[in-house]
Each structure stands twice: as C-alpha cells, then as structure tokens.
N, C-alpha and C positions, 0 to 999 in steps of 0.2 A: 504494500500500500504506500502511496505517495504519501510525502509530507502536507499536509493540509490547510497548514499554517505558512502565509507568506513573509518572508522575508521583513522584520522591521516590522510585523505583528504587535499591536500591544496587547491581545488575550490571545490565550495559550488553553485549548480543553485538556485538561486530565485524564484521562480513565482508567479500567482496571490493571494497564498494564504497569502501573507505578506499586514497586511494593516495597516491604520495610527493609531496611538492611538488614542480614543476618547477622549482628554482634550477638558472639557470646559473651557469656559470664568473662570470662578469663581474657578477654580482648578490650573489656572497660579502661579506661585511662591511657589507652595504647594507641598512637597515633598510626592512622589509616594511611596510604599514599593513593590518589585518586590520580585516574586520566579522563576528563570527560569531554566531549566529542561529539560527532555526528557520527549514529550505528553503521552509516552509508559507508563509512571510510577506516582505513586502520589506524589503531591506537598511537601510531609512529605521525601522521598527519600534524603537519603544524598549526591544521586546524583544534587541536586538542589542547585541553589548559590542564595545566598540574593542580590540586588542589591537596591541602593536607587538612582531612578530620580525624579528631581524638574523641569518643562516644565515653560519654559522660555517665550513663546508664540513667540519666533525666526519666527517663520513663518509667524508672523502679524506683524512684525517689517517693518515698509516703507522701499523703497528701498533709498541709497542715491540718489540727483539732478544730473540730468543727465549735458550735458554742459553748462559750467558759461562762460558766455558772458563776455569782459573785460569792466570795466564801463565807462559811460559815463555822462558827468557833462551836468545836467537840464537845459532846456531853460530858464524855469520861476525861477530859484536860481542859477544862473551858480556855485557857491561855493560847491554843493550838488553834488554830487553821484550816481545814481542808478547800481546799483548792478543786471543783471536778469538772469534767468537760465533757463533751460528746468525740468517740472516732469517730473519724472519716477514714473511707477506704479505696484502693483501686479494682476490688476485688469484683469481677464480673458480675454478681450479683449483689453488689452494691444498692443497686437503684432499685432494688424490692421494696416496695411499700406494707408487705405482709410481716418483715422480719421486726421483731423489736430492736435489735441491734447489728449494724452490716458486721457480714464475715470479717472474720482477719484474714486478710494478704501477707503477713509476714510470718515468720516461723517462728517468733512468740512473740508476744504483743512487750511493750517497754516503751517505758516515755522519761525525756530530761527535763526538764522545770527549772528556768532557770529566774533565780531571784535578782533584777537589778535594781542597780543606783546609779540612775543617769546611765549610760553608756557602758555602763561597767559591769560584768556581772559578778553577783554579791555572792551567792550560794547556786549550787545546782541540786536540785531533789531528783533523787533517780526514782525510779517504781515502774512497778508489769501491770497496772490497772490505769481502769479512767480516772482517779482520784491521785491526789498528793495530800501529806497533811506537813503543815509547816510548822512546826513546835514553837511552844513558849520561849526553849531554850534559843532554840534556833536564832531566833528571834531579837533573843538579848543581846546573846554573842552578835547576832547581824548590826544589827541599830541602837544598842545601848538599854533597850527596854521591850517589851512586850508592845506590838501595834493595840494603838485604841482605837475606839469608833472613831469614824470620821478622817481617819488617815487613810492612805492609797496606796496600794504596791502594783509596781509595775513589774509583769514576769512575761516569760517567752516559755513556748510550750515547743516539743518536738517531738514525734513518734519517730521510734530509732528503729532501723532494718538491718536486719543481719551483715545485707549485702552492702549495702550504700550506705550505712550510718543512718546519720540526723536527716529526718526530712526536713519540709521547706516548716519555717517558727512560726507561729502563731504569736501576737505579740498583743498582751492587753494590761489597760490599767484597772485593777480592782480594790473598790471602794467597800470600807464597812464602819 
C-alpha cells in the first residue's frame, strides 16, 4: 500500500499497525539505539535519523493515592495521628464499580509518608496498609510538641513497587 499521507502533511492517521515497544523488565534504564526511516528504504539511507531512548518503565510506575482523608487523633493514644487514604490502581480491573476496593497491581501493597517542613522532609512513615499513624512521640521529636487543633501538616504520600520504587506523590496539606 502506498503512502497516503502527502509530503509536508500536517495530520498523520494512526492505526492498528502502531504497537508498544517490547521492553523488558531487565532492559529499564538501559539506553535503546534507534534508526528511524522510511520502511521503503534500508536502514543504511541517509534518509534515516539516529535516535537514543532509555525506557523509564513510566508505565509500571503506581499511580498516586487517591483521596486523603483529614486525620484523626487514636482512641487508644489520643496524642497520635492516623493519616488514611484511598489506593488507586493500574490494575485492569480497576475501573469496577462492583468492587469495594480496586485490586493491587503490585506484589504487596507498601506506602512512604513523608512528613514535611517546607521543602524538607521531616520524617518518613513506612506501612503495607491505606492508613499511617503519626505518634505523639513522633511528633515531639518532629516539632518540639505534640500538633494541636488548628495546626497543619503538610505530607506527600507514595505507593512503593517492587519494580520501580516510589510512585508519582500525592502531596497535601492537613488540617485539625
């Protein structure tokens, strides 16, 4: 089939013949050597441009926590914290509206929490659930005191993957 598209075209149709790259697990971070061209001609043509991509694995990176619930201080520590969120997932059946909670995508579930001040971060809470809880202790050592009503902490949330680490942060300020 002829080219369709004229020369100095500004749309271009797509169709099924475009498909993913085959990167594997073991080929992430690894720089690719491209020759791309017109299929009409050998890859030797000086019609052909060099390109160099390194595949990220972007597409297994978790997604960020879906809504952060504002916290609420523990029965059994009143002085504590918990911090809870909703996952989010990549997981093919994500977009089920029967499920109470989307599948896990990764090969066990893990979140970092991290506690800032300004730019900086102050503490990081690791845990394998949708909840953190932030101690009194924590708290002292952090900021000199226990937070009271009416203060704010600003923290960044990340679901961690086996493969790829830290996914993309979730970043909020929460008030109590």
């Amino acid at each position: 089939m002829a080219n369709p598209a004229l020369a100095g075209a500004r749309v271009v149709i797509l169709d099924t013949t475009i498909a993913a790259l085959p990167v594997g697990q073991s080929e992430i971070g690894l720089p690719w050597n491209w020759r791309i061209g017109p299929a009409s001609r050998p890859v030797s043509d000086a019609s052909y441009a060099a390109k160099t991509f390194t595949p990220t694995g972007a597409g297994l990176r978790p997604f960020s926590v879906g809504q952060v619930e504002q916290p609420w201080r523990t029965a059994r520590n009143p002085g504590d914290l918990a911090i809870r969120w909703i996952r989010r997932s990549r997981a093919l059946a994500a977009d089920s509206w029967e499920a109470a909670e989307v599948p896990l995508a990764e090969d066990s579930e893990a979140y970092a929490v991290e506690v800032l001040d300004g730019g900086a971060v102050k503490r990081t809470l690791i845990t394998t659930t949708t909840s953190a809880v932030y101690t009194a202790a924590q708290q002292t050592a952090d900021w000199g005191a226990s937070l009271c009503p009416g203060q704010s902490l600003a923290i960044r949330i990340y679901q961690l993957a086996s493969l790829i680490g830290r996914g993309t942060g979730r970043s909020v300020t929460l008030t109590f």
